[in-house]
C-alpha positions as CSV (number, residue, x, y, z in Angstrom):
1,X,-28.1,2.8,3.6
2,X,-29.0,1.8,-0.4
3,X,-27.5,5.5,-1.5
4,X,-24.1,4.2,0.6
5,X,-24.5,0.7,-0.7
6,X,-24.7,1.9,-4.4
7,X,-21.7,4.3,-3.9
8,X,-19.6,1.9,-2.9
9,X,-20.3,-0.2,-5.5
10,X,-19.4,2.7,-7.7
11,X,-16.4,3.2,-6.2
12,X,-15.4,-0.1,-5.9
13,X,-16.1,-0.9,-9.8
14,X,-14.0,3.1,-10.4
15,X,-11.3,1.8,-8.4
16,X,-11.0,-1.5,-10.3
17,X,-11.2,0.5,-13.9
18,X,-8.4,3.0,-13.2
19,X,-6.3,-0.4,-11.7
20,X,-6.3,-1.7,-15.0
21,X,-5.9,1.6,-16.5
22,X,-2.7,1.8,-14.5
23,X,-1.7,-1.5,-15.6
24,X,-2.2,-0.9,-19.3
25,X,-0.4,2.2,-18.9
26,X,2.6,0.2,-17.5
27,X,2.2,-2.2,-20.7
28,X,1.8,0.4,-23.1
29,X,5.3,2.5,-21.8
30,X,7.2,-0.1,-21.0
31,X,5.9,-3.8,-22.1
32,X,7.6,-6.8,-20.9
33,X,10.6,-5.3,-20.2
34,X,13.4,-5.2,-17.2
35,X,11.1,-1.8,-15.8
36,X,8.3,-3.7,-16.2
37,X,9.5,-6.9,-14.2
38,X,11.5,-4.8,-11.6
39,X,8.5,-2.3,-10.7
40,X,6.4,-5.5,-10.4
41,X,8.3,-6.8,-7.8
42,X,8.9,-3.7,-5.8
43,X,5.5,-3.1,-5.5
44,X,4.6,-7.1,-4.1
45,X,7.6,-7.0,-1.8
46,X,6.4,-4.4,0.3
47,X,2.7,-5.7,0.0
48,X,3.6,-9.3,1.1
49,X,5.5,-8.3,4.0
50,X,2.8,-5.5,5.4
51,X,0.5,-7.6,4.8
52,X,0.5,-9.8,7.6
53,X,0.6,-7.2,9.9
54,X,-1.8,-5.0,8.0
55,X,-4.1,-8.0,8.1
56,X,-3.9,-8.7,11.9
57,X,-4.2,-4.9,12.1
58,X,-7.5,-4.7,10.4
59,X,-9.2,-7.7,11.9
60,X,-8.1,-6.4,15.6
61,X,-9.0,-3.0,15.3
62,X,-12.7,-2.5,14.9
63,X,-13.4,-5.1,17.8
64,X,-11.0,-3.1,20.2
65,X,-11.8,0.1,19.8
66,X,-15.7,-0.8,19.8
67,X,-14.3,-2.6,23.3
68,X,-12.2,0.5,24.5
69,X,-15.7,2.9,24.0
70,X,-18.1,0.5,25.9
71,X,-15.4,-0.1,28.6
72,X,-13.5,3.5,29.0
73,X,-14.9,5.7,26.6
74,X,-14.2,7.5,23.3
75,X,-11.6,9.3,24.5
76,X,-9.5,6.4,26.0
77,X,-10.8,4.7,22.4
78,X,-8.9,7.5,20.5
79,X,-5.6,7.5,23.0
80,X,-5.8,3.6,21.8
81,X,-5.5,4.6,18.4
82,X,-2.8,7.2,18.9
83,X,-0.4,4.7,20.7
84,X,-1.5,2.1,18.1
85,X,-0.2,4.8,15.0
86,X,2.7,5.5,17.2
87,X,4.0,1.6,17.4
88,X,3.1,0.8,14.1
89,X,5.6,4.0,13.3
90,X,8.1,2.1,15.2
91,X,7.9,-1.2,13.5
92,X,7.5,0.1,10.4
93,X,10.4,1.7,10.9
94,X,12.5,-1.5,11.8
95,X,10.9,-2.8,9.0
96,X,12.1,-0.6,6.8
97,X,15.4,-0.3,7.9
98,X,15.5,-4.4,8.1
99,X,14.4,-4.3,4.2
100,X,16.7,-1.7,3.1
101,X,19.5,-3.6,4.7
102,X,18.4,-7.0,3.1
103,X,17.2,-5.5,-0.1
104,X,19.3,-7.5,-2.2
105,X,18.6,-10.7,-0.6
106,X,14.5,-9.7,-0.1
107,X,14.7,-9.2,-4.2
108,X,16.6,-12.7,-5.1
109,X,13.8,-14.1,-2.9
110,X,11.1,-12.7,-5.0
111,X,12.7,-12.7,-8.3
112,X,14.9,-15.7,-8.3
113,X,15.1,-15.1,-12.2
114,X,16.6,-12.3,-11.9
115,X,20.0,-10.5,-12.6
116,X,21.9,-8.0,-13.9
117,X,20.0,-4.6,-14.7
118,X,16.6,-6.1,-14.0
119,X,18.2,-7.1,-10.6
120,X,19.6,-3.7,-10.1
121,X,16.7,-1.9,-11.0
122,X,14.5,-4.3,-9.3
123,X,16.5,-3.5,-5.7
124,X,16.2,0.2,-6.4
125,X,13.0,0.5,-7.1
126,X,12.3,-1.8,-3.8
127,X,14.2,0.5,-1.4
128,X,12.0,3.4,-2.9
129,X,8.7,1.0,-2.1
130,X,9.8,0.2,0.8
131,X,8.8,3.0,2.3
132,X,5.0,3.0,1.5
133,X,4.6,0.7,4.6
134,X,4.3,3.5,6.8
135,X,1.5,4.7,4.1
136,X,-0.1,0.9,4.3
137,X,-0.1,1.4,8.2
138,X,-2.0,4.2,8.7
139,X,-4.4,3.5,6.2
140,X,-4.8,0.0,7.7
141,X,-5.8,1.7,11.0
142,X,-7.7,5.1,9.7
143,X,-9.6,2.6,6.9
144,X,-10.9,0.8,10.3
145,X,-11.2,4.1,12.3
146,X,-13.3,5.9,9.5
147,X,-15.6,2.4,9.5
148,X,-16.2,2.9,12.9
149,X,-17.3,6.5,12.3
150,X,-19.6,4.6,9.6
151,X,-17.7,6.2,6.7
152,X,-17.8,4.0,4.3
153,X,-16.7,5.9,1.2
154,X,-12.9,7.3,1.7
155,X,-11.5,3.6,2.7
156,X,-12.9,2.4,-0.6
157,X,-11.7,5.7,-2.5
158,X,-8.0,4.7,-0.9
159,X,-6.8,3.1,-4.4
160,X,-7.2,6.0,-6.6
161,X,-4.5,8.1,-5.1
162,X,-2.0,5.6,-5.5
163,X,-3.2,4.4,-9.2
164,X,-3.6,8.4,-10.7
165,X,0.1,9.1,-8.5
166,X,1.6,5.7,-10.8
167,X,0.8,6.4,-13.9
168,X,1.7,10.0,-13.7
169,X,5.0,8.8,-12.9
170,X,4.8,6.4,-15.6
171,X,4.1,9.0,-18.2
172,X,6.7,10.8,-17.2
173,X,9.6,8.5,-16.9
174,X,8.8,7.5,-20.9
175,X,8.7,10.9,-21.9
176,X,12.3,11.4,-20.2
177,X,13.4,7.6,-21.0
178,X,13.7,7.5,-17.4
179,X,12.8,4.4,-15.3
180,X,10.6,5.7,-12.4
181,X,8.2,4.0,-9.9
């Protein structure tokens, strides 16, 4: 339990380091700047919506599934999860398609500052990250189904992915002068 304990501390304090890696990476390419300001908000519009059914989600998970195995087994338990991956596939996809109509609108909400490019880029870059909700769902529901398992580790390890992926495509978008997520 201490050897889990002190790697997830590790992790945790890894995780944090190549965040703000990530972020000075986005300073250092691009600055305060219309990429800057537009990939800011793509990435909180997505977040903000998910959120509040990633956090109901989360909190609801654990306590069924631990119910489902006491009551009807593991199997039934894992049938739960399957159906629970397979509606939130459905909703996010009417979420999705909701945001990707409303985009513009959704943006203006977020950024009421903005206009012109930055507003372009800034509803561009959203309809790419919109997308990541199906990503945020399952990892919502496996984060709570590896827990269960009493892995510990790969839930806290979920950032890293996500920050290396970023600032390669940051990198790479200077190097070409292209603005990419």
């Amino acid at each position: 339990m201490k050897k889990t304990a002190l790697a997830l501390m590790v992790i945790s304090i890894l995780s944090k380091f190549v965040g703000f890696i990530r972020e000075i990476t986005l300073a250092y390419f691009y600055g305060a700047s219309t990429v800057s300001d537009a990939y800011l908000i793509a990435l909180t519009i997505p977040s903000v919506i998910f959120a509040f059914v990633g956090t109901g989600v989360a909190t609801t998970y654990i306590p069924l599934y631990s119910s489902i195995v006491q009551e009807k087994g593991v199997s039934r338990a894992d049938r739960f999860t399957n159906n629970l991956l397979n509606f939130n596939f459905l909703f996010c996809t009417f979420i999705v398609l909701i945001g990707l109509i409303f985009t513009v609108p959704l943006v203006k909400l977020f950024a009421v500052g903005f206009s012109g490019e930055t507003l372009k880029l800034a509803v561009f870059f959203t309809r790419i990250t919109l997308f990541g909700i199906y990503f945020s769902a399952v990892i919502y529901i496996f984060s709570g189904y590896l827990q269960i398992k009493h892995n510990y580790l790969i839930p806290a390890a979920i950032g890293f992915p996500f920050n290396f992926i970023i600032i390669i495509a940051m990198a790479m978008s200077a190097k070409h002068s292209l603005p990419v997520l």
